[in-house]
C-alpha angles and dihedrals in degrees: 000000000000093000133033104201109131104230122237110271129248109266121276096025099114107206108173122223089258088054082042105062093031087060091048097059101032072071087048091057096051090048099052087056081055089233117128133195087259089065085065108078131200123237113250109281112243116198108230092230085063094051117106109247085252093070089041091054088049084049090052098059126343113252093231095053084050090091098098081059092051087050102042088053089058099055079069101027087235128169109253110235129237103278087049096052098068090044093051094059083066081069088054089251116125125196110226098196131158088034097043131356100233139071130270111215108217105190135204116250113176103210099354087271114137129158136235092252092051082052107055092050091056088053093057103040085055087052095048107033107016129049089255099259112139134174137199104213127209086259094074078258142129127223122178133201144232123024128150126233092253088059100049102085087053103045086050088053093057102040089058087038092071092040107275138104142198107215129126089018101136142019129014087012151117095250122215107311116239138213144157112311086221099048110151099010097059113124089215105034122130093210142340115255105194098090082064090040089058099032086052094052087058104053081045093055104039091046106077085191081070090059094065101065113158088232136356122299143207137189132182134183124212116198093179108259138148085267118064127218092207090235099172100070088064140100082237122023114184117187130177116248129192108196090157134344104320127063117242136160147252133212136212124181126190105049114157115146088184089067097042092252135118133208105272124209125273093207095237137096121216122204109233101258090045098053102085089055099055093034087059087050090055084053099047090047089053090047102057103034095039125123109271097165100056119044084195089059101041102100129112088246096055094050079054086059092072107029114061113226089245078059103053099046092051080058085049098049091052094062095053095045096226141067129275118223115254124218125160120250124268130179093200095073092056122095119232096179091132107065095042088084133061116254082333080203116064115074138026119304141169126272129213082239100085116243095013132091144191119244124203139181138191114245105208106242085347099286139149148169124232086237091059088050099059094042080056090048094058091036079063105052096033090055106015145026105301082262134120122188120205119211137211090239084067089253136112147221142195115221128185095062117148120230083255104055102047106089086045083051103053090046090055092051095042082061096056101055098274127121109208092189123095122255116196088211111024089039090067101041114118133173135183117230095271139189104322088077102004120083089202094056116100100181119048091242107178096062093039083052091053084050102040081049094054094042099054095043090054099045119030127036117213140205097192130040129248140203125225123192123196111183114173098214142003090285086076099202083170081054088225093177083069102047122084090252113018121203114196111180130247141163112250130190120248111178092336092315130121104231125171118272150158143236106218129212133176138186102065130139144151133222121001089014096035114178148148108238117233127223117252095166147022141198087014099171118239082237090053094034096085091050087042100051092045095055085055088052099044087049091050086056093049102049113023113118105244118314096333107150122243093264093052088046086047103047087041088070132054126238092263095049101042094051087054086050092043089042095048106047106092 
């Protein structure tokens, strides 16, 4: 503003002298910072008549005000109707019709990181209000099924009574943020990244703007540990850098695996204390210039269709009011410890902590009892520090173990049901949660996964490990383009008849050996997939060079070779 002379107000307005002299400096004082009400822009109009019935239905009533509904129904234990069912996943509570007619509760787990107390809550709300039947998801997270309408408020009460919450679990949200499982404990970490995870939950859950994303979101920190958090395949992948002798961080935006494509560089590094605020720029920038008008176009990656990089973070740069720095990008600053080692999670290894471990086991599909939770509650508590960590992989470990105890340790989880010891082939499967409670899904995953598991254990013996991806439908919540082998469902004909079946792929990986996995069959029935898995396997064995792993065998051939390898071995 050139002049800071407040001009004189519309009739009838009645600011007093006092109002008068307080508004006209508050001008002089945005004048003397050199900013005007022109620097302030606008987001993008959007006539309501363009907007998909999903942001109509936001417009209507907010999700989040939507609870006296969730209440009032179960007073009746009645159904929600459609419009409700897309408000009630902002409470974290998913309808499952027309598969079941109950709900399904996703949490937030910031990190992955639950105690045993929490734990032992969860287990008892899923034996008293639910049929028992709990997940760990590939977002270091827990859902649980079924629970009737009566039961939701309830189940929503004692999950926030021992410290979690469930909103913003689902939808047009940011999902349960992820990290490394050993965060904090890691012998080669750069730097432990659960002080910004939590630090970052907060700001989520107390900033009802966060709560109004175009399309769902997901971030992810890397502080540069054995264990990876598959950062990435996320909206935001944040991962630790050290270029010289302080840590700082970079940033990718755009990761979708879904949709084959991986987070790309911004071309900056953050200092740590500096990374919450920028990550909460890149959201509002998101917020206010996605796509509204096309559910198909929402995503974080197809706004960067039509913002360079170079764009966005000028967006971004604008909301903080400063300059990033800007540093090429290098990928020999960054740390691959990770995948250097096979499955880096199953098993007991050292912490940085001396004369204590880390103990992980891998859970089959990702399931667990409630029975099982509460033994691991008190395993915890008995031999470690009262503390579980969740892991993208769908797993769990158990930090905090002294050199004493393990051995102790890894008897007591072997008898209930939990191999400690690493499989290079059971210790990578992972399965969405399929047909059996998802209406996309169009193969029932989890139970092929617990096949395929037994079968290949049984039948092949392997040097290297491999990861193997089912996924139940495009949305590929068990991210298959990524996995050694990637399974995404179908339905196949068999004698006129749909079955369930699989499109496979091979060749994925993240990080270090990032790739987009390619087809090499389609419509494999689930009763053929285990042969057929392990024929892949058997020609990868027999003529591999050396000790090259599956992807490189894989990525070394191309499609037309590899199915006449896959189709001869018997």
């Amino acid at each position: 503003m050139s002049n800071t002379t407040l001009p004189e107000p519309p009739a009838g307005t009645g600011f007093t002298p006092e109002q008068k002299e307080y508004i006209t400096g508050l001008f002089a004082g945005i004048a003397a910072r050199g900013q005007q009400f022109s620097d302030v822009e606008p987001a993008p109009a959007v006539k309501s008549e363009d907007l998909i019935w999903e942001e109509r239905i936001k417009r209507e009533v907010h999700p989040l005000d939507a609870y006296s509904q969730i209440v009032e129904n179960a007073a009746n234990n009645k159904a929600p109707d459609k419009e409700d069912i897309f408000r009630f996943k902002w409470n974290g509570l998913f309808f499952l019709t027309p598969v079941k007619d109950a709900f399904m509760a996703r949490l937030r787990i910031p990190g992955g990181v639950v105690t045993a107390y929490q734990l032992r809550e969860l287990a008892r709300v899923a034996q008293e209000l639910t049929t028992g039947y709990v997940q760990i998801t590939t977002r270091a997270n827990i859902q649980m099924r079924l629970i009737q309408p009566r039961d939701a408020p309830e189940v929503l009460r004692r999950i926030q009574s021992v410290g979690l919450h469930t909103r913003g679990a689902g939808a047009d949200n940011i999902r349960n943020l992820t990290a490394n499982p050993t965060a904090g404990i890691d012998p080669v970490e750069l730097i432990n990244v659960l002080p910004f995870v939590n630090e970052l939950a907060q700001i989520i859950i107390n900033d009802r703007s966060f709560y109004d994303l175009p399309r769902k979101f997901n971030i992810a920190f890397d502080g540069g540990g054995l264990i990876g958090s598959v950062e990435d395949t996320n909206d935001i992948g944040v991962k630790a850098v050290k270029p010289g002798d302080d840590v700082f961080f970079r940033i990718a935006l755009g990761g979708a695996t879904g949709h084959k494509t991986f987070a790309r560089d911004l071309g900056v590094v953050v200092p740590p204390g500096e990374i919450n605020k920028v990550i909460a720029a890149i959201l509002r920038v998101y917020i206010e210039r996605g796509c509204r008008t096309d559910r198909k176009k929402a995503r974080l990656k197809h706004l960067l269709e039509q913002m360079s990089l170079e764009e966005y973070l000028a967006e971004v740069e604008k909301k903080l009011g400063n300059s990033l720095r800007r540093v090429p990008y290098d990928a020999a600053q960054l740390r691959w410890a990770g995948q250097e080692l096979p499955h880096s999670h199953i098993g007991d290894f050292p912490q940085k902590q001396r004369g204590m471990n880390y103990v992980g086991v891998a859970l089959p599909a990702g399931q667990i009892t409630p029975k099982q939770m509460l033994r691991i509650a008190d395993l915890a508590d008995s031999y470690g520090s009262g503390e579980i960590r969740l892991t993208v992989w769908q797993n769990f470990i158990i930090p905090n173990v002294s050199d004493a105890f393990v051995p102790t340790l890894k008897r007591a989880l072997e008898k209930i049901g939990f191999a400690p010891k690493q499989s290079n082939a059971a210790s990578g499967i992972i399965a969405c949660t399929g047909n059996s409670y998802c209406k996309y899904a169009q193969s029932n995953t989890k139970a092929h996964a617990l096949e395929l598991t037994k079968h290949l254990e049984k039948r092949l013996e392997l040097d290297q490990p491999v990861n193997i991806h089912l996924t139940g439908c495009p949305n590929s919540c068990a991210q298959h383009y990524i996995g050694d082998i990637g399974c995404l469902g179908v339905k196949a004909r068999v004698g006129g008849e749909s079955v369930d079946g699989y499109h496979v792929f091979v060749g994925g990986g993240f990080g270090k050996h990032q790739a987009v996995g390619r087809q090499v069959f389609a419509g494999v029935t689930a009763t053929e997939l285990p042969r057929t898995l392990e024929r892949m396997l058997r020609a990868y064995l027999g003529h591999r060079h050396g000790r090259e792993t599956f992807q490189q065998f894989a990525n070394r051939l191309d499609v037309g070779l590899l199915q006449e390898m896959f189709e001869a071995e018997t």
